[in-house]
Every structure is written in C-alpha cells, then in structure tokens.
mmCIF file as gemmi writes it, N, C-alpha and C atoms, coordinates in Angstrom:
data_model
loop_
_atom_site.group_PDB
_atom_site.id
_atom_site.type_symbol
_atom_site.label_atom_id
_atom_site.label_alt_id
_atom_site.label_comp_id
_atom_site.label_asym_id
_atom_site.label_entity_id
_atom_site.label_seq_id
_atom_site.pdbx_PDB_ins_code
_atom_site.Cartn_x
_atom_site.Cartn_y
_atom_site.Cartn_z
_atom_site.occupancy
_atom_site.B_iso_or_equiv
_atom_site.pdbx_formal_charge
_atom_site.auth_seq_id
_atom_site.auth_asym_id
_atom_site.pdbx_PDB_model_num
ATOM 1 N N . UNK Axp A 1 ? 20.009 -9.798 9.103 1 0 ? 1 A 1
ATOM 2 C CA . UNK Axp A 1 ? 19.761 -10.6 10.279 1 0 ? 1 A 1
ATOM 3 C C . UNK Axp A 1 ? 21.076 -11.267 10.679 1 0 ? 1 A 1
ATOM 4 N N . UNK Axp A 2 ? 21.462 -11.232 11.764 1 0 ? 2 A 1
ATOM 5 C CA . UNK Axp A 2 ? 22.836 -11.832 12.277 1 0 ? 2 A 1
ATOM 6 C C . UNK Axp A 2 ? 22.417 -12.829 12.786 1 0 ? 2 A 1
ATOM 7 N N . UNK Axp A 3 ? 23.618 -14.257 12.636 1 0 ? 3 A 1
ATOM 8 C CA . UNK Axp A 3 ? 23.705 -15.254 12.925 1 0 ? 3 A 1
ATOM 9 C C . UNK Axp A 3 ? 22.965 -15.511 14.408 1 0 ? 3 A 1
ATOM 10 N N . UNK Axp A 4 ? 23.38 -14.561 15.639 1 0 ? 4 A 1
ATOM 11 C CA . UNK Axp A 4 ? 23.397 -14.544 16.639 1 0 ? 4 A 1
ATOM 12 C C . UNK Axp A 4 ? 21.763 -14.964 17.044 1 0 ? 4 A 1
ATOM 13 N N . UNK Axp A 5 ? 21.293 -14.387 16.17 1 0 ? 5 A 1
ATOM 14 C CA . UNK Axp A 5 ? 19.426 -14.219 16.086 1 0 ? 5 A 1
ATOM 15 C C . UNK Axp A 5 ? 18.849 -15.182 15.636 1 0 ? 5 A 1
ATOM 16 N N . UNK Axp A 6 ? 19.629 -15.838 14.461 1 0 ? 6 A 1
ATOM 17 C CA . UNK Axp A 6 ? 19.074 -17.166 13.815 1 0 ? 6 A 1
ATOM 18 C C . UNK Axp A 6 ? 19.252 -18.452 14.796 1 0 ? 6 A 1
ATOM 19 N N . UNK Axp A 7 ? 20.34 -18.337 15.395 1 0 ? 7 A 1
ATOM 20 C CA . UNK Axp A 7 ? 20.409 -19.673 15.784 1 0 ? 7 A 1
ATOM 21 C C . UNK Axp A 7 ? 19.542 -19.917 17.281 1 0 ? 7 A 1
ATOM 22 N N . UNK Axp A 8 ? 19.24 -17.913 17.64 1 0 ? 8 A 1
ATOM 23 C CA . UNK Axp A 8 ? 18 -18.337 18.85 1 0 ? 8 A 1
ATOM 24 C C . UNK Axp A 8 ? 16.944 -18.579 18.365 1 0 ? 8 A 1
ATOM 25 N N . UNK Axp A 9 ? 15.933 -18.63 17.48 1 0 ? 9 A 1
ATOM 26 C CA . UNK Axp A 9 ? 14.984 -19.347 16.561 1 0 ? 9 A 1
ATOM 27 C C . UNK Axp A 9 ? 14.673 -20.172 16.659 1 0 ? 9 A 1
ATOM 28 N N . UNK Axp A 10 ? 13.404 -21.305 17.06 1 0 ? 10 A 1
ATOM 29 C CA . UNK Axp A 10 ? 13.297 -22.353 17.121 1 0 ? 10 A 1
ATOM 30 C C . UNK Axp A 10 ? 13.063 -22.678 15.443 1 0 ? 10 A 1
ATOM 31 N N . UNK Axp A 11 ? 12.876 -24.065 15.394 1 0 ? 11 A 1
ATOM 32 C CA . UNK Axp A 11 ? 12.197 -25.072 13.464 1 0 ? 11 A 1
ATOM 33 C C . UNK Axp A 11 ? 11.573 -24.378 13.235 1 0 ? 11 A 1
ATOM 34 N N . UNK Axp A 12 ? 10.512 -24.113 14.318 1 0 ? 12 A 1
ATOM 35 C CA . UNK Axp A 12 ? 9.282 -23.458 13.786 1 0 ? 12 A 1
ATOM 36 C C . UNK Axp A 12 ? 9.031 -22.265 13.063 1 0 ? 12 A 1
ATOM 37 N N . UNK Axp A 13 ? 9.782 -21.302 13.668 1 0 ? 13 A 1
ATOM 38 C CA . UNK Axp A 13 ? 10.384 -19.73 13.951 1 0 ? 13 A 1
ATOM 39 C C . UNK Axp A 13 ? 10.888 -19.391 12.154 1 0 ? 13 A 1
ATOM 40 N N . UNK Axp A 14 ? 12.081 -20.944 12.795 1 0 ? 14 A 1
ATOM 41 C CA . UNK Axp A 14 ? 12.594 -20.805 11.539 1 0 ? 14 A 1
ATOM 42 C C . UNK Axp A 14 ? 12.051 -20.577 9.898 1 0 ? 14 A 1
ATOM 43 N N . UNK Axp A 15 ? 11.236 -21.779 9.94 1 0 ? 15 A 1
ATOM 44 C CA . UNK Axp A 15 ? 10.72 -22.095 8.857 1 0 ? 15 A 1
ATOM 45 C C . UNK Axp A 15 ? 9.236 -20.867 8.294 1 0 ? 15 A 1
ATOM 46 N N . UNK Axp A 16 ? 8.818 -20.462 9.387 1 0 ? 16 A 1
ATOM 47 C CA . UNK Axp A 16 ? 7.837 -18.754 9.419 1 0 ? 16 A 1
ATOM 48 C C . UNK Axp A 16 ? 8.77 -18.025 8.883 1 0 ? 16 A 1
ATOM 49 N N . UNK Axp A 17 ? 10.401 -17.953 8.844 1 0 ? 17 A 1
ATOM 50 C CA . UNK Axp A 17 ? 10.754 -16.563 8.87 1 0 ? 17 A 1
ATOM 51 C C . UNK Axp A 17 ? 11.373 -16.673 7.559 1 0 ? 17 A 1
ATOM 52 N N . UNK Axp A 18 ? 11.569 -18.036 7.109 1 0 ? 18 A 1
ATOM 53 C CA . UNK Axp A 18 ? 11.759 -18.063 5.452 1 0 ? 18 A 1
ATOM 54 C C . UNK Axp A 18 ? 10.938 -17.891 4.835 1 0 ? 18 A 1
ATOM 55 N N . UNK Axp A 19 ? 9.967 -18.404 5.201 1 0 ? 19 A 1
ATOM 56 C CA . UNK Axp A 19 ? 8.567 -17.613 4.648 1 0 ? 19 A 1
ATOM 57 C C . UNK Axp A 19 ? 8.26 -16.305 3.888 1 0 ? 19 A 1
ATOM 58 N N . UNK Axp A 20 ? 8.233 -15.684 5.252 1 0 ? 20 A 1
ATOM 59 C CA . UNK Axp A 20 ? 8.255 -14.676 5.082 1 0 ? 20 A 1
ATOM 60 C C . UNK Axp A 20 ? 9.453 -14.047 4.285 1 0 ? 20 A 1
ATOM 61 N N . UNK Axp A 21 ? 10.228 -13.989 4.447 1 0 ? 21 A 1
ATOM 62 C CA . UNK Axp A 21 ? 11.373 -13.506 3.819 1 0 ? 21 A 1
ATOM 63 C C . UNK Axp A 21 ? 11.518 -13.766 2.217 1 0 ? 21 A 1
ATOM 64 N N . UNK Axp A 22 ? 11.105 -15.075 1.837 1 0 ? 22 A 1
ATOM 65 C CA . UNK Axp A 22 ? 10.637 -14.924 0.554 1 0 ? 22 A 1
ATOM 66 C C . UNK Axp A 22 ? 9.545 -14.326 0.105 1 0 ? 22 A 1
ATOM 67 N N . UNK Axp A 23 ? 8.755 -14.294 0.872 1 0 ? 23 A 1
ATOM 68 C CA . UNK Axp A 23 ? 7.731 -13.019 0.004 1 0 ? 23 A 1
ATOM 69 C C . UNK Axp A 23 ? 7.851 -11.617 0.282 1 0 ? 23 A 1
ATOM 70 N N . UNK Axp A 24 ? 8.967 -11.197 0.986 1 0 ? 24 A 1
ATOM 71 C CA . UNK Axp A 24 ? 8.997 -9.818 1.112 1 0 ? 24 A 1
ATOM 72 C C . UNK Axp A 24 ? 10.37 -10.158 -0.485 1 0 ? 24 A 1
ATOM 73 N N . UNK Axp A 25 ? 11.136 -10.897 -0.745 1 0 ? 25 A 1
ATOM 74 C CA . UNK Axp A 25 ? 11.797 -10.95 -1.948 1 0 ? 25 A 1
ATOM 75 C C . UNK Axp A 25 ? 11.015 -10.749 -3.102 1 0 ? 25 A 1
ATOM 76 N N . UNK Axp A 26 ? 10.002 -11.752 -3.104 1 0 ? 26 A 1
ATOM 77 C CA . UNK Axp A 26 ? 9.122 -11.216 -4.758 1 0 ? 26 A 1
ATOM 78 C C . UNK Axp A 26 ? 8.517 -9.933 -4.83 1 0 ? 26 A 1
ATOM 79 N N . UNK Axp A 27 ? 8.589 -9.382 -3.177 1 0 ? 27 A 1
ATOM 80 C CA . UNK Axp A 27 ? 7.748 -7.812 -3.476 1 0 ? 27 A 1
ATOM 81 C C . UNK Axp A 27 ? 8.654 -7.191 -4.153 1 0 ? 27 A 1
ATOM 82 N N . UNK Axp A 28 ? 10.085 -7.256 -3.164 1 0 ? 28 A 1
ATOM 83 C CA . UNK Axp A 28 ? 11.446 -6.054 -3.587 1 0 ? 28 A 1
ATOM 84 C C . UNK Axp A 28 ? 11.349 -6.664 -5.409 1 0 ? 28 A 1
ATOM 85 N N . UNK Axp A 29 ? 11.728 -7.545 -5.641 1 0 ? 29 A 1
ATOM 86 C CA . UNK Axp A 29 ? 11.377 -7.964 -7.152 1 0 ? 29 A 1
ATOM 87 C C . UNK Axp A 29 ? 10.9 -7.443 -7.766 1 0 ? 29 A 1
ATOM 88 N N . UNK Axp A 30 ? 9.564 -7.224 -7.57 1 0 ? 30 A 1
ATOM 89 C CA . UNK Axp A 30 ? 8.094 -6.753 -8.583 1 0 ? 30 A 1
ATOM 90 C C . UNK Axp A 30 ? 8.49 -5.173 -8.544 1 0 ? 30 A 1
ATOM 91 N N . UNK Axp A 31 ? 9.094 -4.994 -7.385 1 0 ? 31 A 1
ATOM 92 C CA . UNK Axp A 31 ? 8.864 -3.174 -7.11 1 0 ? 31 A 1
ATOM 93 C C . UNK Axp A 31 ? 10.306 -2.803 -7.623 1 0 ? 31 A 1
ATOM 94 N N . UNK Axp A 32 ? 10.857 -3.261 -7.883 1 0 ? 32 A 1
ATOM 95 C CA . UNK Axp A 32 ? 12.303 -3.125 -8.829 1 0 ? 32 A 1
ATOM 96 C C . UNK Axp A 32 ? 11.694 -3.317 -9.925 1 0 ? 32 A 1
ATOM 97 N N . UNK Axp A 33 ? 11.431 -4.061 -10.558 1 0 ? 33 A 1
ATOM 98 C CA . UNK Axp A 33 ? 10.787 -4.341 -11.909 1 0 ? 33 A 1
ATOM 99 C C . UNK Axp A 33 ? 9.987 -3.274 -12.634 1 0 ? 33 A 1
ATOM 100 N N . UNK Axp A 34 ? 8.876 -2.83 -11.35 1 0 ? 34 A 1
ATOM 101 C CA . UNK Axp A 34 ? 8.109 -1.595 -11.85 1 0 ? 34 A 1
ATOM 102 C C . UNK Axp A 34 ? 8.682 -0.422 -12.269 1 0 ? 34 A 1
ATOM 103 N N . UNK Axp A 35 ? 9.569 0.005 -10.924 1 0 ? 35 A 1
ATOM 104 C CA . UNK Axp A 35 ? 10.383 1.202 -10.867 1 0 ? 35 A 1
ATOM 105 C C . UNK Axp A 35 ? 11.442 0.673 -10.012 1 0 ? 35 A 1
ATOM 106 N N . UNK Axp A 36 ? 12.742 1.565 -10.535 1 0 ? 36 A 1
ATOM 107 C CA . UNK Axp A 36 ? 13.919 1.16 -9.265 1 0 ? 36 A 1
ATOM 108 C C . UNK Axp A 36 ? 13.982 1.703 -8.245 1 0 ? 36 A 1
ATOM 109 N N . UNK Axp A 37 ? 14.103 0.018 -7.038 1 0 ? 37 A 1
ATOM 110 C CA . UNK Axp A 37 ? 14.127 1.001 -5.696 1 0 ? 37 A 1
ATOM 111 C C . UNK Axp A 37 ? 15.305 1.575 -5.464 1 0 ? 37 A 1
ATOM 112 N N . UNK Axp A 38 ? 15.093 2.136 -4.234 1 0 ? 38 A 1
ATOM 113 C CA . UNK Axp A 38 ? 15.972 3.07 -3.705 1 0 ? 38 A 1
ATOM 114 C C . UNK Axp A 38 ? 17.663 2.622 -3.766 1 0 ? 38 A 1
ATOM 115 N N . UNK Axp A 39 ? 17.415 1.567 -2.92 1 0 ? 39 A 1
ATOM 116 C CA . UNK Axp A 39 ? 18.66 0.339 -2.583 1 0 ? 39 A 1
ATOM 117 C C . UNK Axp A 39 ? 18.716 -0.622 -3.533 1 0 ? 39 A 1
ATOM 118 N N . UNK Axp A 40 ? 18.983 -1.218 -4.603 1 0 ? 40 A 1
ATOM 119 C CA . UNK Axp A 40 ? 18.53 -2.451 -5.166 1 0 ? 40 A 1
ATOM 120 C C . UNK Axp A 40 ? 19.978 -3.502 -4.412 1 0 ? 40 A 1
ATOM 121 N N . UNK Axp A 41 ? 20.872 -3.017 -3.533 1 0 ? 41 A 1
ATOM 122 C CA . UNK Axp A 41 ? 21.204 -3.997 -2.898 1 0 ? 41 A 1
ATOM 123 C C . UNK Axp A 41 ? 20.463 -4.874 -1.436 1 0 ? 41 A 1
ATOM 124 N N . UNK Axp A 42 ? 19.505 -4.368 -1.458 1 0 ? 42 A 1
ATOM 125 C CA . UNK Axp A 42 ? 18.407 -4.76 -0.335 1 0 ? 42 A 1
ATOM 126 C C . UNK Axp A 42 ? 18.024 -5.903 -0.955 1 0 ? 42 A 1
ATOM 127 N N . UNK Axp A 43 ? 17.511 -6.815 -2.603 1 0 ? 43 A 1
ATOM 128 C CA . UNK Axp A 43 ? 17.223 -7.438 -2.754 1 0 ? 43 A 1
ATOM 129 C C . UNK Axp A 43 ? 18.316 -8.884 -2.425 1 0 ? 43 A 1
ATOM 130 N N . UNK Axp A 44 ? 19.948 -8.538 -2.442 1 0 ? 44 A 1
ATOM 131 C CA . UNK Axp A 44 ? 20.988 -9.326 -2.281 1 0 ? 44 A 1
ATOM 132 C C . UNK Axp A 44 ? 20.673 -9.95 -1.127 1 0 ? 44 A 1
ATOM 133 N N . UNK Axp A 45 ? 20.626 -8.546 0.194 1 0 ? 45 A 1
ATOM 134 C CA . UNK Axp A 45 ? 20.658 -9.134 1.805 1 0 ? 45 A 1
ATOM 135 C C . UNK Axp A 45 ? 19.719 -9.982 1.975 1 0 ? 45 A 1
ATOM 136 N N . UNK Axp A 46 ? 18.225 -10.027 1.492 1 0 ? 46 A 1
ATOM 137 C CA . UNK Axp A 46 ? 17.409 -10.437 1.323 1 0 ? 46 A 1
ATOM 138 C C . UNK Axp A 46 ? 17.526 -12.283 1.079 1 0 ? 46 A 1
ATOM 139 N N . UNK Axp A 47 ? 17.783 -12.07 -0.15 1 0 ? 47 A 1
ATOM 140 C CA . UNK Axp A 47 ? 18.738 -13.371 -0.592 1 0 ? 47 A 1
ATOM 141 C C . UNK Axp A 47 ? 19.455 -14.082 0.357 1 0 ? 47 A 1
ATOM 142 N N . UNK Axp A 48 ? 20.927 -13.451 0.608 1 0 ? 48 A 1
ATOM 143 C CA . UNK Axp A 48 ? 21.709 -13.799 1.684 1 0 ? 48 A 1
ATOM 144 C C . UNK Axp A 48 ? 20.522 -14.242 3.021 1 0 ? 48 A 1
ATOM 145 N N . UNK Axp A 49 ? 20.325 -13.251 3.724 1 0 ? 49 A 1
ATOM 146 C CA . UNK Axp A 49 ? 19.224 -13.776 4.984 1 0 ? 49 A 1
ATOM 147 C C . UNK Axp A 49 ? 18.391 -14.952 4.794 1 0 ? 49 A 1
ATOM 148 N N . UNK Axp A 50 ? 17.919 -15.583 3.636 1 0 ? 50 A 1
ATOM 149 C CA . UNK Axp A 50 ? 17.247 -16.759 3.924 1 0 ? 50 A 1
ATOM 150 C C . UNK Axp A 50 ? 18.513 -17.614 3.067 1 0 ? 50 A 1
ATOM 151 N N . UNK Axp A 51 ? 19.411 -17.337 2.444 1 0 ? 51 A 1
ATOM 152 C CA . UNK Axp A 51 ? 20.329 -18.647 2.474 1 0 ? 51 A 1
ATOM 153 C C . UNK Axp A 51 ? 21.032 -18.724 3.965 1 0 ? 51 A 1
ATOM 154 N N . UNK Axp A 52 ? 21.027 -17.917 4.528 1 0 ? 52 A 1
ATOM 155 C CA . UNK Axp A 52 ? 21.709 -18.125 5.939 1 0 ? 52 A 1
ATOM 156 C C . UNK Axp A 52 ? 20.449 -18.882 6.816 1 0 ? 52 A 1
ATOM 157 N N . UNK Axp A 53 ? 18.853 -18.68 6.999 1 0 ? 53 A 1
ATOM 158 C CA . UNK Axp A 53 ? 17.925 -19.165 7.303 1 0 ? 53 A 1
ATOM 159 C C . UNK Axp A 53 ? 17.794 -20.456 7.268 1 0 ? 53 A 1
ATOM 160 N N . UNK Axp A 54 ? 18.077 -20.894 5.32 1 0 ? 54 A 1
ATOM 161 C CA . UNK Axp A 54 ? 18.031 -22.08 5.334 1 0 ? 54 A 1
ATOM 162 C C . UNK Axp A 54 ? 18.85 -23.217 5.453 1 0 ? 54 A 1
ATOM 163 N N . UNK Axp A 55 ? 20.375 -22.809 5.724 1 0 ? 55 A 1
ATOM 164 C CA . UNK Axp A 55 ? 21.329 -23.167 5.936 1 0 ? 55 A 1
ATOM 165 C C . UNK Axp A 55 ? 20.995 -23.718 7.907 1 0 ? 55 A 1
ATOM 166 N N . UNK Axp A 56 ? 20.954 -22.806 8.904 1 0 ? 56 A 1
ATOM 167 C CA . UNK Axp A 56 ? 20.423 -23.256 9.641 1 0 ? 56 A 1
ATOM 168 C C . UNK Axp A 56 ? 19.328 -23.934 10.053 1 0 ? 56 A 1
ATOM 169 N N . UNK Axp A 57 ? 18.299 -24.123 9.208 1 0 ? 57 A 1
ATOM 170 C CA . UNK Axp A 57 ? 17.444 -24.777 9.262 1 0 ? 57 A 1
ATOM 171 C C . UNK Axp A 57 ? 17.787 -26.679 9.056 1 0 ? 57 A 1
ATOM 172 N N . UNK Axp A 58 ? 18.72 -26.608 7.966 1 0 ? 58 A 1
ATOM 173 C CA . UNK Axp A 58 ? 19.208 -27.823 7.257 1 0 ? 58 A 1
ATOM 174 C C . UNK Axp A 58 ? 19.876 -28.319 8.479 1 0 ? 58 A 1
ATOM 175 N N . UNK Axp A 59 ? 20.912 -27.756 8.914 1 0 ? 59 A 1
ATOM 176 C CA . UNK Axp A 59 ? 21.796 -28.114 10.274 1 0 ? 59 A 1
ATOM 177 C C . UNK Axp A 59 ? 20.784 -28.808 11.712 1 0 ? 59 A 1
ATOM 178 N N . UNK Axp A 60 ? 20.187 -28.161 11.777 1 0 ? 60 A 1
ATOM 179 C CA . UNK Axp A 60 ? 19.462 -28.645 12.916 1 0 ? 60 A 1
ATOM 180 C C . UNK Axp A 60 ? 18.55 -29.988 12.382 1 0 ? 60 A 1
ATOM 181 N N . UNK Axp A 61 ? 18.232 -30.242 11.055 1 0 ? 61 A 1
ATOM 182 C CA . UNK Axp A 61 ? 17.405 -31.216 10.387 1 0 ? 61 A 1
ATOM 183 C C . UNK Axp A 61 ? 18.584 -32.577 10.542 1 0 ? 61 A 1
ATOM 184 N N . UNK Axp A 62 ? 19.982 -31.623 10.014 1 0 ? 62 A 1
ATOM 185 C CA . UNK Axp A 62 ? 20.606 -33.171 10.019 1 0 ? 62 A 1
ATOM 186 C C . UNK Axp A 62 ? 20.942 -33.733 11.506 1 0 ? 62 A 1
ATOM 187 N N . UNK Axp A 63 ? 21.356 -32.51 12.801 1 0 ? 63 A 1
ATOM 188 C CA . UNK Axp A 63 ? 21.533 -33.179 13.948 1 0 ? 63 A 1
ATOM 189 C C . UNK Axp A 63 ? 20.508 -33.977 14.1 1 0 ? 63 A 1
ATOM 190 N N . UNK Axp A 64 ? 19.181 -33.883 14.304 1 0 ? 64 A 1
ATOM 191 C CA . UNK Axp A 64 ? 18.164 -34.085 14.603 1 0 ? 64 A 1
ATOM 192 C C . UNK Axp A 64 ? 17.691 -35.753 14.206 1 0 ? 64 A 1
ATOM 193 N N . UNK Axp A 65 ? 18.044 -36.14 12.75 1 0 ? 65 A 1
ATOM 194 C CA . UNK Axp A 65 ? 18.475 -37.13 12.158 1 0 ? 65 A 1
ATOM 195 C C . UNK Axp A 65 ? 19.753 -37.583 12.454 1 0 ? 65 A 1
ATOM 196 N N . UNK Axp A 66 ? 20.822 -37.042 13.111 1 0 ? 66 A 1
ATOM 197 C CA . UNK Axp A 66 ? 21.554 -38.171 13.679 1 0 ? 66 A 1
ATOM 198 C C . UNK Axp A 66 ? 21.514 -38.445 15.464 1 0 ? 66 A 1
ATOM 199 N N . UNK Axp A 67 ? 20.881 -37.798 15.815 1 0 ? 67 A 1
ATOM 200 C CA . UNK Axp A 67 ? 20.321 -38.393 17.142 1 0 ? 67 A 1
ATOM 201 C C . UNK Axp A 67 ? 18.932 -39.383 16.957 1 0 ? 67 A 1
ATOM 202 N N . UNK Axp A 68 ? 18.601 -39.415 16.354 1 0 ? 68 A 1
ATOM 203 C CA . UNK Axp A 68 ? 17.444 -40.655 16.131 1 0 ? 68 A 1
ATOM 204 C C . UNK Axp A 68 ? 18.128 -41.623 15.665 1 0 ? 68 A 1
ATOM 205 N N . UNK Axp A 69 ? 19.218 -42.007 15.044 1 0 ? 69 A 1
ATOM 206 C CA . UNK Axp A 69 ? 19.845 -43.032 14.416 1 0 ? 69 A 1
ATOM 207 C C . UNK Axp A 69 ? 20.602 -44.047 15.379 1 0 ? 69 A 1
C-alpha cells in the first residue's frame, strides 16, 4: 500500500484497514506455519503496511490533539 493511499483515508478508514490487515497477518502466519507459502516475504509487507497504517494514524491523533489545545 503506498503512502499516497494512506494519507487519502479518513480515522475511520484508517483504523478498519488495520484491522483488517492484522488479521489477514495471523492468516499468512497460521498458513506459513502449516505449510510454506509461496512468498513468505508477503508476511514482512504485511507488517510494514500496518506499521505505515499506524504510524499515520498516530500523526493525525497528535495534530488533532494539538488543535484542541
């Protein structure tokens, strides 16, 4: 997922798409675990995509908190 996409995302968006994104992680997990997938660098991007998720998520939490102040 590129930056470009995250930051059009609203909180809401946001916070659905970490969601999600962590549970498509415990699948790639379990299904590596069982048998190896195809890619096992798919579980990294995976990773990466919601630290980039939640990284923007945090940013907009702290503007958000310094315009109320």
């Amino acid at each position: 997922m590129k930056n470009s996409e995250i930051i059009g995302l609203s909180k809401e968006e946001l916070v659905a798409k970490i969601a999600e994104e962590k549970e498509n992680l415990v699948k790639l997990k379990f299904a590596h675990t069982i048998s190896a997938i195809e890619n096992p660098s798919r579980i990294t991007n995976v990773r990466k995509d919601i630290a980039r998720l939640a990284t923007e998520l945090t940013k907009r939490n702290a503007e958000s908190a310094m315009e109320t102040k």
